[in-house]
C-alpha positions as CSV (number, residue, x, y, z in Angstrom):
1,X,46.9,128.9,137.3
2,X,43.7,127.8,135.9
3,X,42.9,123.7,137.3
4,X,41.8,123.0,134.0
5,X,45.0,123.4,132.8
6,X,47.1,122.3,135.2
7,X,48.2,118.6,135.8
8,X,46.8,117.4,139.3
9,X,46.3,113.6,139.2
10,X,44.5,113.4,142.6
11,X,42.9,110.3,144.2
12,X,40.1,109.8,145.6
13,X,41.3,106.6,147.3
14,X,44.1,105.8,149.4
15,X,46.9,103.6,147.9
16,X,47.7,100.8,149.5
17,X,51.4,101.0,150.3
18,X,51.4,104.2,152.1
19,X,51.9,103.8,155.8
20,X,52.1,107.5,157.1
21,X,50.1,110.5,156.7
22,X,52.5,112.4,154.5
23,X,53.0,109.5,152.2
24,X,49.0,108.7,151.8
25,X,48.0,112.5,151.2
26,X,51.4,113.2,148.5
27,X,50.4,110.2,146.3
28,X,46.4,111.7,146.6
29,X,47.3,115.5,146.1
30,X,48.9,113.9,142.8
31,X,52.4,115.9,144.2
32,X,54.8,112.5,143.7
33,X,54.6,109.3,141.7
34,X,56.7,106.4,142.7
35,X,59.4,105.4,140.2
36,X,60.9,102.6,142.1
37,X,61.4,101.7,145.4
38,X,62.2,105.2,147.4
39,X,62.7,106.9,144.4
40,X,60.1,109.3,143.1
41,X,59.1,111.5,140.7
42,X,57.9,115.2,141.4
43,X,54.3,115.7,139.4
44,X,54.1,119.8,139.6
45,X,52.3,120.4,142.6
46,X,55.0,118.6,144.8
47,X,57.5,120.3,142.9
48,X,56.7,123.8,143.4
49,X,56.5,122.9,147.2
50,X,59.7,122.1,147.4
51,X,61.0,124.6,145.1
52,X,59.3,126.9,148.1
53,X,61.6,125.0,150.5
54,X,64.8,125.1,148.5
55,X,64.3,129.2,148.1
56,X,63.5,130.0,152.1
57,X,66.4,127.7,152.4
58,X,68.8,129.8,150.1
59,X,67.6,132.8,151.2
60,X,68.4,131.9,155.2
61,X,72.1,130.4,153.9
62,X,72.7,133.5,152.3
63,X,71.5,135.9,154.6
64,X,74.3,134.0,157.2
65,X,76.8,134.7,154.5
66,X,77.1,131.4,153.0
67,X,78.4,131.0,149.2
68,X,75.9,128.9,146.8
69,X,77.9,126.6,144.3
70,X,77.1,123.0,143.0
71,X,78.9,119.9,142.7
72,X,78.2,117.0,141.2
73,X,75.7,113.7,142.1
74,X,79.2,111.2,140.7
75,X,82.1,111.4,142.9
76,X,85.5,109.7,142.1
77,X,86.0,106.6,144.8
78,X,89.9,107.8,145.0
79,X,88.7,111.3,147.1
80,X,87.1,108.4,149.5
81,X,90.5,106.5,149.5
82,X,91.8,109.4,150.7
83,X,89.3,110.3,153.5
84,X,89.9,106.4,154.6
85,X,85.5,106.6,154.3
86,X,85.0,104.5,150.9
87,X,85.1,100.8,152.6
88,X,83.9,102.4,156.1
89,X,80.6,103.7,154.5
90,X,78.7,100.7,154.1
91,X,76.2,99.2,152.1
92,X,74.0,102.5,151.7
93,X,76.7,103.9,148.8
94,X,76.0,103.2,145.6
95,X,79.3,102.1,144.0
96,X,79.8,101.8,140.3
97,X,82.3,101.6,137.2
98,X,82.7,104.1,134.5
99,X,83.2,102.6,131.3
100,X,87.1,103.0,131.9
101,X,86.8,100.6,134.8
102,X,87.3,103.7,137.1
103,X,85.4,103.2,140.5
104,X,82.6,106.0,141.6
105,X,80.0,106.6,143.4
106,X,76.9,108.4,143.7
107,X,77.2,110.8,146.4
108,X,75.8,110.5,149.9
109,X,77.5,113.4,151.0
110,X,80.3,115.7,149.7
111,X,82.3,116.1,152.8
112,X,85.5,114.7,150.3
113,X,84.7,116.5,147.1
114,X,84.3,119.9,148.7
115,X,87.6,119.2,150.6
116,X,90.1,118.9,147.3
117,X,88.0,121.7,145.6
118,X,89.2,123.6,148.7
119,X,92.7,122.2,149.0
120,X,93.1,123.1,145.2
121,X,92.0,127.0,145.6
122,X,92.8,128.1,148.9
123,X,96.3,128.2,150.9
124,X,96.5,131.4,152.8
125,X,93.8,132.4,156.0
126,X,93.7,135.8,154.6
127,X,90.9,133.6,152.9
128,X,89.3,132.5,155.7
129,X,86.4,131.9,157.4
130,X,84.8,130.3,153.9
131,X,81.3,128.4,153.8
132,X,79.9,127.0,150.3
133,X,77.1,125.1,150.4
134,X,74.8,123.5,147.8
135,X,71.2,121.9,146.7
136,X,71.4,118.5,145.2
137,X,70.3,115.3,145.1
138,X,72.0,112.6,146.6
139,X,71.4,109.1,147.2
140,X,71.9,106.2,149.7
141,X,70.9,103.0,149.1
142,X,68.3,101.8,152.2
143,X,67.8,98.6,152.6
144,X,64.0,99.0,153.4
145,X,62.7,102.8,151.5
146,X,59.2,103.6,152.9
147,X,57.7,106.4,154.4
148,X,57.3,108.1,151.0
149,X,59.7,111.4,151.0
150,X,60.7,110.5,154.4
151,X,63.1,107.7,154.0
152,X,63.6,107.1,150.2
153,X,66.9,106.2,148.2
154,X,67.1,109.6,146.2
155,X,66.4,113.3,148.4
156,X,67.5,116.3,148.1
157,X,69.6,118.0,150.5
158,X,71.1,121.4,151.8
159,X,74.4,120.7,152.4
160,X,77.2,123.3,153.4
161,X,80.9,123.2,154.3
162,X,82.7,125.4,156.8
163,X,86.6,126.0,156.6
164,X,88.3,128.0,159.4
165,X,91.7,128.9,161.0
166,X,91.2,127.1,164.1
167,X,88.7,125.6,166.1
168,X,87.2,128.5,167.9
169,X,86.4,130.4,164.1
170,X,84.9,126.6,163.1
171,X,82.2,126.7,166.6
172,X,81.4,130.4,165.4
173,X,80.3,128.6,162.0
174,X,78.6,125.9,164.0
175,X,76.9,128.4,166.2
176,X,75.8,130.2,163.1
177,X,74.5,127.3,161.4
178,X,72.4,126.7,164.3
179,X,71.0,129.8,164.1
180,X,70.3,130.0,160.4
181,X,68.4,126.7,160.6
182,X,65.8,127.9,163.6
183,X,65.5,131.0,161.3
184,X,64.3,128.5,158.1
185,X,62.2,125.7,159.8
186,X,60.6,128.8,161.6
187,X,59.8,130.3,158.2
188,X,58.7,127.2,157.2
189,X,55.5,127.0,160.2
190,X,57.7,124.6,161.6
191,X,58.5,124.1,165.6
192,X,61.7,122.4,165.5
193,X,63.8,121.5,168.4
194,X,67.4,121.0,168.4
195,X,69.8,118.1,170.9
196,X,72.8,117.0,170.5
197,X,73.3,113.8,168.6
198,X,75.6,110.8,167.5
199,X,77.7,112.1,164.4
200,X,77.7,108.6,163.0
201,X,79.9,108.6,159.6
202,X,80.4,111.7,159.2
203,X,82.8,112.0,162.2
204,X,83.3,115.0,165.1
205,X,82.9,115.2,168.4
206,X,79.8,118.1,168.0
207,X,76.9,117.6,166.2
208,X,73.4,118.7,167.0
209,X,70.2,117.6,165.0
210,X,67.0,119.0,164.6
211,X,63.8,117.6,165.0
212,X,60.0,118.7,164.3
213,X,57.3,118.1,166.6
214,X,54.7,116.0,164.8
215,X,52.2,113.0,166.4
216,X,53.9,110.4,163.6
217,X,57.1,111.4,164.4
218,X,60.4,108.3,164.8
219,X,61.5,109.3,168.2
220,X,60.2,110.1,171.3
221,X,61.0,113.7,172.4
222,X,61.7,114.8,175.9
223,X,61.7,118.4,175.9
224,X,61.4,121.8,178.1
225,X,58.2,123.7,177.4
226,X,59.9,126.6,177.2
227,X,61.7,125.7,173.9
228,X,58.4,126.1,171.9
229,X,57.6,129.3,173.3
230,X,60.8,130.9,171.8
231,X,60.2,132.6,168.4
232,X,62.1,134.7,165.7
233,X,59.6,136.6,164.5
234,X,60.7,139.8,163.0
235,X,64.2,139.6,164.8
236,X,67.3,140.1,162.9
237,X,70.6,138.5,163.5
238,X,73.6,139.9,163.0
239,X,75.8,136.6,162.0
240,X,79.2,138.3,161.9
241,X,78.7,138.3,165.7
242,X,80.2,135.9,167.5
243,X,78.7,137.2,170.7
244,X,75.4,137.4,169.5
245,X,75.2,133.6,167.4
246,X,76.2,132.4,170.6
247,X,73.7,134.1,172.7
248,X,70.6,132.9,170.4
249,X,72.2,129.6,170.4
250,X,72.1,129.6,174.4
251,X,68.5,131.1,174.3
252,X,67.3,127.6,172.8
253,X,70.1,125.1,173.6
254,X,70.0,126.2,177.2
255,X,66.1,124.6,177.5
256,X,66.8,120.8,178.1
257,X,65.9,117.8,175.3
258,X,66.8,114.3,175.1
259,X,65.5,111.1,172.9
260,X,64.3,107.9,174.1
261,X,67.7,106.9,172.9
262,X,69.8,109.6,174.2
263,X,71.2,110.9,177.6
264,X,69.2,109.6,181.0
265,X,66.0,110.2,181.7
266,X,67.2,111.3,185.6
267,X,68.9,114.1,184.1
268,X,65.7,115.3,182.3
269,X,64.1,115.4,185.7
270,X,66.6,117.0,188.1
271,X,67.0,120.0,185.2
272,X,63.6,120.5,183.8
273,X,60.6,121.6,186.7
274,X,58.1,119.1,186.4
275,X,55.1,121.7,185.1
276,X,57.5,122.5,182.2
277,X,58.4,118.9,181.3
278,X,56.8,117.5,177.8
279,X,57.0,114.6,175.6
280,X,56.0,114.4,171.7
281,X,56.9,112.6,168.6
282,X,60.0,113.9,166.3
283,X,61.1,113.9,162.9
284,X,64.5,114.4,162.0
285,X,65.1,117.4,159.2
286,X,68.5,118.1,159.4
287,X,72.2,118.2,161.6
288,X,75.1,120.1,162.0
289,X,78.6,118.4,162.7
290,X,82.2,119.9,163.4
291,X,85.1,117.4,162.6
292,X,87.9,119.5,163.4
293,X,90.8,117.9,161.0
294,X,89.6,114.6,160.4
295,X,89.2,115.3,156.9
296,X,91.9,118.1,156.2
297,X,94.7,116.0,157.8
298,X,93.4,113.1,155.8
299,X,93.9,115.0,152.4
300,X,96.3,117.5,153.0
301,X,94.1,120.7,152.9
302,X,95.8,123.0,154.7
303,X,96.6,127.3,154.9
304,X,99.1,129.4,156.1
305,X,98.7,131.3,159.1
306,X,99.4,135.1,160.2
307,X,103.0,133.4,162.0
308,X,104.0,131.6,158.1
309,X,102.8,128.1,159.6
310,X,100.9,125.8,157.3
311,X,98.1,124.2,159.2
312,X,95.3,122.3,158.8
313,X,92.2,124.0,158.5
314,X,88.9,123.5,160.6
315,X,85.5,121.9,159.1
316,X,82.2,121.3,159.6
317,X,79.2,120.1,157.5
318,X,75.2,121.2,158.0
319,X,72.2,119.0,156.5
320,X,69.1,120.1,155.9
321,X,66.9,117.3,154.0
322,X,64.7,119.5,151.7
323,X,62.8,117.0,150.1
324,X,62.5,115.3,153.9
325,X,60.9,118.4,154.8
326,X,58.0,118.3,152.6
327,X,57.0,114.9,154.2
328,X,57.6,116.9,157.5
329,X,56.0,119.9,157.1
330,X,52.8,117.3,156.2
331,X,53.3,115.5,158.9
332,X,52.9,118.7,161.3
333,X,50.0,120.2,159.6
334,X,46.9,117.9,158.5
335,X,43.3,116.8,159.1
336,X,40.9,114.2,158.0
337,X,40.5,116.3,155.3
338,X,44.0,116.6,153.8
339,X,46.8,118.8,153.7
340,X,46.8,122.4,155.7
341,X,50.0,124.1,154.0
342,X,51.7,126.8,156.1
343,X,51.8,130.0,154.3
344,X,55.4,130.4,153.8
345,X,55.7,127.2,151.7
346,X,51.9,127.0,150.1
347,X,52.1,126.3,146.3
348,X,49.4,128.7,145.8
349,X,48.7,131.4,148.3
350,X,44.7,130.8,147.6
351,X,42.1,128.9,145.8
352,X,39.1,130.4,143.9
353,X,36.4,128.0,143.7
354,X,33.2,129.1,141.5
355,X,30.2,127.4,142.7
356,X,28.5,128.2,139.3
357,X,31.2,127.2,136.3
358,X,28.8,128.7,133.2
359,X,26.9,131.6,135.1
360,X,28.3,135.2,133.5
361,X,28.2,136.9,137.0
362,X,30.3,134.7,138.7
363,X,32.8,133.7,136.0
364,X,33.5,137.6,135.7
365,X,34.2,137.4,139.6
366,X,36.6,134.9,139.1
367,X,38.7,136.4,136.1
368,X,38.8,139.8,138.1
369,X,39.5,138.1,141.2
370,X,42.1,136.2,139.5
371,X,43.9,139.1,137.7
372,X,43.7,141.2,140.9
373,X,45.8,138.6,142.9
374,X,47.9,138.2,140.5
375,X,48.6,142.1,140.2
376,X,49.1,141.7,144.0
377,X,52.0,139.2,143.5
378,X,50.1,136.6,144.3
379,X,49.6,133.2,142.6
380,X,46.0,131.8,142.8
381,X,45.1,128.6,141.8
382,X,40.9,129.1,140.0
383,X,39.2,126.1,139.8
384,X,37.0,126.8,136.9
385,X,35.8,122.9,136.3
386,X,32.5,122.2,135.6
387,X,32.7,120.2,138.9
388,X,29.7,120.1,141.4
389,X,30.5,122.4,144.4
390,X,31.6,119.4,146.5
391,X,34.7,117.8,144.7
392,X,35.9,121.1,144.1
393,X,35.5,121.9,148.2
394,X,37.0,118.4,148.8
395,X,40.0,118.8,146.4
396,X,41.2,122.2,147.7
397,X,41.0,120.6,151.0
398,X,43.1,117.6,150.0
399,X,45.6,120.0,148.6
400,X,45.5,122.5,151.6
401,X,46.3,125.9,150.2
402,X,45.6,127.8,153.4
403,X,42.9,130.5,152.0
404,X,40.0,129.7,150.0
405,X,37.7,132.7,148.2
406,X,34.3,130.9,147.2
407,X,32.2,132.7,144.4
408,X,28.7,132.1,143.9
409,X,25.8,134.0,142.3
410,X,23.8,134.2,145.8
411,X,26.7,136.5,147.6
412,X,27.1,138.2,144.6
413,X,23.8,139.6,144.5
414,X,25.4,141.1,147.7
415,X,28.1,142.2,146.1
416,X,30.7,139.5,148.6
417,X,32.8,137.0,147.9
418,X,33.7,134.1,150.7
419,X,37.0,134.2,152.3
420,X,37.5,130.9,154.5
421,X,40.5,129.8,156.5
422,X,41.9,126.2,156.1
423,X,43.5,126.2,159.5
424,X,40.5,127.7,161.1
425,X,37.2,126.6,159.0
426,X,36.3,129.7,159.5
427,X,34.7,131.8,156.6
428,X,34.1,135.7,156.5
429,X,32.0,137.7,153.4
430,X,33.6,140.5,151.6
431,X,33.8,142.5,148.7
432,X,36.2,141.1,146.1
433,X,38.0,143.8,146.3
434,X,38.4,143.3,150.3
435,X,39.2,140.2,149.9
436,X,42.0,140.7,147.8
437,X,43.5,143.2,150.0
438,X,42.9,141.0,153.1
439,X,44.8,138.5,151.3
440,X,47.7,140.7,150.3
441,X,48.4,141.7,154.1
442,X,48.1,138.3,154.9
443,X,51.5,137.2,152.8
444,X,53.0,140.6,153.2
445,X,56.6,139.5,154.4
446,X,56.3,135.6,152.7
C-alpha cells in the first residue's frame, strides 16, 4: 500500500478523553473513531489489526478441531426464559421490541442460542464430542464505557461451545481450550497467564481466565516466575490427546497465580520460593467455563447414550475478546514514541520511507523494493509523501510496524538501503536485495 493512498487520519495531538495508552495511540494512529459512547468505528488501519487477530484466532480453533459457524447479534428473549438468565442478566442487556411487540435482545453471549440450535440437530452421542464456535460482535450495555477498545458497549468476541457425553469428555474440551488459547495469545507476542476465576453469569463451577502482563493493566498479578519462562515455540499438540492437553495444561497451571482479589496471599507464599515470586499488572483477554447441565437441563438438550438412555449433555463456553485484544496487545508493547506491533499481528510487515520523494534514484529503490516484498508475500506499506524526513520517521513510529527500510540518495551511492528495528532502534545497511531477503526470513512461519 502506497500512504498516499491509503486513509490514515493520524494526530499529532493527544485527544482529551483518552485515559490509557492504548486508547490515546488508537485515536492518533487514526485505527478507531468514536461513534458514541464505547462504540467505535474501525478506520482501516485498526481494522486490518484485528482482522490479523480474528485469523490467528481461527486458525488456533481449528487446528484444536473446533467447527466455525455464525449466529446472529438479535436473540429471541424466550431462549432466555428458558435458561431462567433473561431477568438474572442485568442492566448490561440490551432489551428491545420488534415491531410485532416480540421481546429480544442483543446478544451478550450465545450460551442459549447455540443450546436449541444443538437440541434441534443432535440426539444421539455417536455425535459427540461437538465444539462450534464463532466471531461476532456482541454488546453489553456498561454503565461507564472508557478505556477505548478495552471496555466499550460493542466488541467482538471468539466464542465457542463444547457439547459432551459426560463430564470427563466436557474437562477434555476445557483442557483443550486452555491449550488452544496459550497457543494464540503466544502467536500474538503476548505473555498471558492463566488462574482460576469467578464464573459470574455465565454459571459452572470451573472457569479459568486469562490475563496479559502489561504495566496499565486492572489487576494486580501474583504470579510464579516460572510461568513466563514457558513457551510453545515450534511445538505441536496433538489435541485428540487427552493425556497430552492435560499434561501442557499442568505444565502452566501447575506454576501458582492469584489476584489481589482472589485466593490468600499466605498461600502464594508457602507455594511459590520467594526468589521466584513476582507481581505485575493484568488485563483480562479471555475465559473458559464448564457448566455441566445448567443449561441442557434448563432446555431439554439432551442425547442418547451407548446403554439407550437419554441424558443431558455436558457444556462449556470459551471467550476470547478479539477486539479487547488489540487494546491489549498495545498495552504490552509501546514507547514514548507510539505503537511497537508484534510481528504476528503487524498491519504491514514493513515500512519504506524515502528520504528524497522526487529524486529518480531513490524513487526507483522504492518501486523495486516495493514490488520485491510484495513478490515475497509481504505487504509493505511505502510512504512516498512529499513529507520532510521527520514526520514520515515520526508517523511510522506512531504506527509501529516493526521493520523500517529507509531509502536515501547518500546510501544509495553505496548501493544500501537501511533496515532498522522498532523494538530494538537498531539499524543495519544492506543491499536492497538483502534486505528483502532478511525481511522474508524474518516472517517466515507468520
Amino acid at each position: 500500500m502506497r500512504l498516499s493512498r491509503y486513509f490514515l487520519p493520524v494526530l499529532k495531538e493527544t485527544p482529551a478523553e483518552a485515559q490509557i495508552v492504548s486508547h490515546r495511540l488508537m485515536l492518533r494512529a487514526g485505527m478507531i473513531k468514536q461513534a458514541s459512547a464505547g462504540i467505535y468505528s474501525w478506520l482501516p488501519l485498526g481494522y486490518k489489526v484485528l482482522r490479523r487477530i480474528e485469523q490467528i484466532v481461527h486458525e488456533e480453533q481449528i487446528r484444536a478441531g473446533h467447527i466455525p459457524m455464525l449466529m446472529p447479534t438479535l436473540q429471541s428473549a424466550d431462549l432466555w426464559r428458558e435458561s431462567g438468565r433473561y431477568e438474572d442478566y442485568g442492566e448490561e442487556m440490551l432489551r428491545i421490541k420488534d415491531r410485532h411487540g416480540r421481546d429480544m435482545l442483543y446478544g451478550p453471549t450465545n450460551e442459549e442460542l447455540i443450546t436449541d440450535i444443538f437440541r434441534a440437530h443432535v440426539s444421539s452421542y455417536k455425535d459427540l464430542p461437538l465444539t462450534l464456535y464463532h466471531i461476532q460482535w456482541k454488546f453489553r450495555d456498561e454503565i461507564r464505557p472508557r478505556f477505548g477498545v478495552m471496555r466499550g458497549r460493542e466488541f467482538l468476541m471468539k466464542d465457542g461451545y463444547n457439547f459432551d457425553i459426560d463430564k470427563e469428555a466436557a474437562l477434555h474440551a476445557y483442557n483443550r481450550h486452555l491449550v488452544s488459547y496459550l497457543r494464540t495469545y503466544e502467536r500474538m507476542g503476548l505473555q498471558a497467564i492463566p488462574m482460576r476465576a469467578d464464573s459470574g453469569p455465565i454459571g459452572g463451577d470451573d472457569t479459568h481466565e486469562f490475563l496479559v502482563l502489561a504495566e496499565t493493566g486492572e489487576s494486580e498479578v501474583f504470579y510464579d516466575s516460572q510461568i513466563t519462562d514457558l513457551r510453545f515455540g515450534e511445538r505441536e499438540v496433538d489435541y485428540d490427546s487427552v493425556e497430552e492437553c492435560r499434561a501442557v495444561l499442568q505444565e502452566f497451571t501447575s506454576r501458582y497465580a492469584r489476584t489481589d482479589e482472589t485466593h490468600d496471599e499466605t498461600v502464594f507464599h508457602e507455594q511459590v520460593p520467594e526468589e521466584r515470586r513476582r507481581s505485575a499488572r493484568g488485563i483480562e483477554v479471555g475465559q473458559i467455563f464448564y457448566f455441566g447441565t445448567k443449561y441442557s437441563d434448563a432446555m431439554g438438550a439432551v442425547v442418547v447414550n451407548d446403554k439407550g438412555e437419554r441424558v443431558p449433555v455436558h457444556m462449556g463456553s470459551h471467550g476470547i475478546g478479539v477486539s479487547r485484544l488489540l487494546g491489549a496487545i498495545i498495552e504490552a508493547n509501546h514507547d514514548d514514541k507510539g505503537i511497537i506491533w508484534p510481528e504476528g499481528v503487524t498491519p504491514f510487515h514493513a515500512g519504506i520511507v524515502n528520504l528524497k520523494q522526487g529524486d529518480a534514484a531513490a524513487d526507483a529503490a522504492c518501486e523495486g523494493l516495493y514490488k520485491a516484498l510484495v513478490a515475497k508475500g509481504l505487504e509493505p506499506l511505502y510512504d512516498d509523501r512529499s513529507e520532510r524526513a521527520g514526520a514520515k520517521f515520526a508517523t511510522m513510529d506512531l504506527i509501529g510496524l516493526p521493520w523500517r527500510i529507509t531509502v536515501g540518495p547518500r546510501g544509495l551511492e553505496k548501493g544500501v538501503v537501511e533496515l532498522t528495528s522498532r523494538w530494538t532502534g537498531q539499524s543495519e545497511e544492506l543491499s536492497p536485495e538483502a534486505a528483502v531477503d532478511r525481511l522474508a526470513q524474518i516472517y517466515d512461519g507468520h
